[in-house]
N, C-alpha and C positions, 0 to 999 in steps of 0.2 A: 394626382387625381386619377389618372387609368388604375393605381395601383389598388386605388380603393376601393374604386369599382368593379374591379375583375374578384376584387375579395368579395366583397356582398353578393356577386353572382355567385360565387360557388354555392355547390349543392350542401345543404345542412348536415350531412350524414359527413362531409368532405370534409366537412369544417369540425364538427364533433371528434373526427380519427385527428384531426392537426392536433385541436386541445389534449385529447386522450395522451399522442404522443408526448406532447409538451411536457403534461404532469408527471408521468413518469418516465421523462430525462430528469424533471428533477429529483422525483424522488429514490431513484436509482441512485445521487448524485454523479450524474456522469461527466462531471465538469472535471470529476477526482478521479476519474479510473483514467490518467494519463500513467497516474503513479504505478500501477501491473502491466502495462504494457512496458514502461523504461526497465523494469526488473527484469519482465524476461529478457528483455533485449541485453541487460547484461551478461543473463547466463547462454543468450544464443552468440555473441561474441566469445565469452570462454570455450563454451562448447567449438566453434570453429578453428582458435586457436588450439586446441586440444589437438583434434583433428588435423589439422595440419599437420601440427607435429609429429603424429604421428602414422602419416600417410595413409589416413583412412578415409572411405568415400563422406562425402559431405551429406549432409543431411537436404534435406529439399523443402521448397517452400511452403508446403502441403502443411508440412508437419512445425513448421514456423508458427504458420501462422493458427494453426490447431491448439498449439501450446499458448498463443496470448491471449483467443476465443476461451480456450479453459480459466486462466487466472480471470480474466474481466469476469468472469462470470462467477467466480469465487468470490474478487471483490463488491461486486452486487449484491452475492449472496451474503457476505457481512452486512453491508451497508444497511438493510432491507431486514434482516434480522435485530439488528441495533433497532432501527426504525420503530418495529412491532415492539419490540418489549419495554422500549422508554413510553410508547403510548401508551401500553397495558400499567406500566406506573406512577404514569399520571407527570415523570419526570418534564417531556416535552410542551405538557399543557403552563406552564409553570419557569420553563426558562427564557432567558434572554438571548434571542437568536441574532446571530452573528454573519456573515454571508461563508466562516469556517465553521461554526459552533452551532448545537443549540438545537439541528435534526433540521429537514427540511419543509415540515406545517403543512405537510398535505393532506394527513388525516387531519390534524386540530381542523383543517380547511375544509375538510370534509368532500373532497375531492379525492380521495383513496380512501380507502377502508381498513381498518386492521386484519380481518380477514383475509382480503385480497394482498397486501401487502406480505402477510405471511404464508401463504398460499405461494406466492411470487420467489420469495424467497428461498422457498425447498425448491421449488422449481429450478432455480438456476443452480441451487448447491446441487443436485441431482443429474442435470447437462453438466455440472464441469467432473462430478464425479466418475462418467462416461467417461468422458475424454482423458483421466490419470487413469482409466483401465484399458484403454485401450495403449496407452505409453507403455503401462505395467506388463502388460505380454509382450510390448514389441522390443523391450529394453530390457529391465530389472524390474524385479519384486520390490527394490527401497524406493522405487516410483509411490509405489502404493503405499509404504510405510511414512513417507513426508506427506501423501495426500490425505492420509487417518489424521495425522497431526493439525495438517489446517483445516480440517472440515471441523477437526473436534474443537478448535479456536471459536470456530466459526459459530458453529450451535451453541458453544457453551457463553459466551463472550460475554451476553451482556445479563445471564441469568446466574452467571458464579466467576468466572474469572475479574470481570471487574468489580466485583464482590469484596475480592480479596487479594488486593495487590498485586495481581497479576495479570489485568489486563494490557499495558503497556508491554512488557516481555512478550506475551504471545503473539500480542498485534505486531510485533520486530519479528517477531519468532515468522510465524507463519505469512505476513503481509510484507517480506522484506528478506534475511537473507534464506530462507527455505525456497522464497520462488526462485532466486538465484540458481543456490543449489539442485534445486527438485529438476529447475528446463538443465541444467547440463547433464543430470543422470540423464534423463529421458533420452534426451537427443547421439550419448555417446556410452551410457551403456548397454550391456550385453550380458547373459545368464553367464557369462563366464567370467566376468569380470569381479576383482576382486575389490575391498573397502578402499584399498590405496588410489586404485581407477578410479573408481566411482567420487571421491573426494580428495582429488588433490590440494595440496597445500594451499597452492596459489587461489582456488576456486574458493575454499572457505575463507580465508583473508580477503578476496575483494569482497564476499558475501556478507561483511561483518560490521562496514560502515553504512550501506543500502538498510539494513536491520537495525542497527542506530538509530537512523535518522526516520524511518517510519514509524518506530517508539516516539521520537519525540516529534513527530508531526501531530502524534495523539496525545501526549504530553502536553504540549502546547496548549493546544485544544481545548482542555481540560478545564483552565482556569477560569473563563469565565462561568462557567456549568457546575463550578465546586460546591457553591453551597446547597444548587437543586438537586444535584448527585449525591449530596450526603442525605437531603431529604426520601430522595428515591429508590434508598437503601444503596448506593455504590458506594463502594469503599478503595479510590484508588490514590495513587502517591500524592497529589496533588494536596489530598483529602487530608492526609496521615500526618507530609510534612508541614501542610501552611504553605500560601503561597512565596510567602520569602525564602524560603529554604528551597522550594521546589524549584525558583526560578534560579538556584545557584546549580540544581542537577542539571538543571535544562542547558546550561551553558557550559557544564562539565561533561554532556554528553554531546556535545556538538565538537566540544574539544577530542576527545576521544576517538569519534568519525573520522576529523582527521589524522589522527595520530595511529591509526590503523593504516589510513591510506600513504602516508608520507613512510610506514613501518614497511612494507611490502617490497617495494625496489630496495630500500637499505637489507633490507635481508634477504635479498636477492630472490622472493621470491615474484616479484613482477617485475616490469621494465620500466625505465623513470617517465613512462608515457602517464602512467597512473597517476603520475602528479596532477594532471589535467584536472581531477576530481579536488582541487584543493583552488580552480579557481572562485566557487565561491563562500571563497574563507571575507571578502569586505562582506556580503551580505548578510553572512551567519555574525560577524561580530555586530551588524546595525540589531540584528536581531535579536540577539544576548543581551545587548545593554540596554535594550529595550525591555524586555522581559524582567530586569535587574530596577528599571529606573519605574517601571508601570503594572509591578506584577500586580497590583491591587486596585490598579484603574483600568478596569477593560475597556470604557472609549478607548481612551490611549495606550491598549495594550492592542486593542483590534487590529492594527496597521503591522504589528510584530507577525502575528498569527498569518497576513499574506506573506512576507515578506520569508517566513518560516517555507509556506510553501515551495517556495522560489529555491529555496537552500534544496530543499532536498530531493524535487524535480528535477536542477539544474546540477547537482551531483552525480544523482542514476546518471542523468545523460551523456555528463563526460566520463561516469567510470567505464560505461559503453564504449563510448567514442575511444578511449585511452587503449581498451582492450584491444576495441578491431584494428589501431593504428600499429597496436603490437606484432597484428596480425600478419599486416602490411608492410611492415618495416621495422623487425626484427633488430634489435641491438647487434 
């Protein structure tokens, strides 16, 4: 009762900035940008293990936390970008929305604008595109050559890459192992540094199941939005193979994930810490056979699509965890 009351007093203007924020929390979807913060956090663990190794000074927090302000606001900048152009085609008015699927109905709702939504969107590609030039001087120029790559993901995404079979690979591409890649250059190169530096072995092998698994977070995804997708002109694997077929990539690419990460210590090129990223191999299998037994019933495919989440959250997290423990404790 006090709670209600202290609410009703607030002032009107107090109350309109609450809702304002509210709606876009959601329509940023920021429930999802956990996912670019666990990826840099992977390549800030390499990059420290780097460093170490090589008795160079450490980087500082400054520039930590500079590098996952930059990605969140990339992944915004996707988010918000998709947003505008499924409403410009009429895609979102038309599909069946998901609490993963389907965009998140704030313009249909009439509570954003597509204007403002796209307005929003350069705007935040625009801050993070600052912050890879200010990495680009203080490090390397291939700062700047992986940040063309994801910006150009980014703007092009949802007006030709998923057009034409390519939006999954770029979404890995650029939302998965490049931010890996991009925060280790950043934070441990140097104008002098050669391609061998700059992309060691081991950095693109852990970088390689993070970029899997963020493909088939959109993969996933996909299925219930297939037939409005085909409507709204996109044309991606989902579309191409049918859902039965797709849902046998989906669990061929989850296989894959780990068989990169299980590949890395046998070949000596990480430490058996990395294993840690395979513990969750029960949740990716509830998730396959799900995918395998419901690809064509999204009620009962809907619960796969969380549970997908979880796989490849809780992957980043320990391929993180696995690194810094390398860190720490050395074979």
């Amino acid at each position: 009762m006090c709670f209600q009351a202290t609410k009703r007093n607030l002032p009107e203007a107090e109350m309109s900035k609450r809702e304002l924020l509210k709606t876009w929390s959601v329509q940023i979807r920021s429930n999802f940008l956990l996912l670019a913060v666990l990826l840099v956090l992977i390549g800030l663990a390499l990059a420290g293990l780097h460093l170490k190794r090589t008795g160079s000074a450490f980087f500082g927090a400054a520039d930590a936390l500079l590098l996952v302000l930059g990605v969140v606001l990339m992944h915004v900048s996707v988010n918000l970008f998709n947003e505008y152009s499924d409403s410009r085609t009429g895609i979102d008015d038309h599909t069946e929305r998901t609490p993963f699927s389907g965009g998140t109905g704030m313009i249909q709702a009439g509570k954003t604008t597509p204007a403002a939504v796209h307005r929003a969107a350069w705007l935040t590609l625009c801050a993070a595109f600052f912050i890879g030039l200010y990495f680009t001087f203080k490090s390397h120029w291939m700062v700047m050559a992986i940040m063309v790559v994801g910006a150009a993901s980014t703007v092009f995404y949802t007006r030709y890459l998923a057009r034409a079979l390519l939006g999954e690979f770029f979404a890995g591409l650029s939302l998965g192992s490049l931010v890996v890649i991009g925060t280790f250059v950043a934070l441990t190169g140097s104008a002098a540094a050669g391609m061998r530096d700059l992309f060691p072995a081991q950095v693109i092998i852990v970088s390689i199941p993070p970029g899997i698994l963020t493909a088939l977070l959109l993969f996933l995804n996909e299925f219930p939005d297939a037939e409005v997708d085909r409507a709204g002109g996109r044309f991606h694997l989902v579309i191409w193979l049918g859902k039965r077929k797709a849902s046998y990539l989906y669990v061929a690419g989850l296989a894959a994930s780990y068989a990169f990460i299980i590949a890395a210590p046998l070949l000596h090129l990480s430490s058996w810490w990395l294993l840690l990223g395979c513990v969750t191999v029960p949740l990716a299998v509830k998730s396959g056979s799900m995918a395998l037994r419901y690809c064509e019933d999204t009620p009962r495919l809907v619960p796969a699509l969380g549970i997908n989440v979880m796989v490849v959250l809780g992957t980043d997290l320990m391929l993180a965890v696995a690194v810094l423990l390398e860190t720490l404790f050395p074979d």
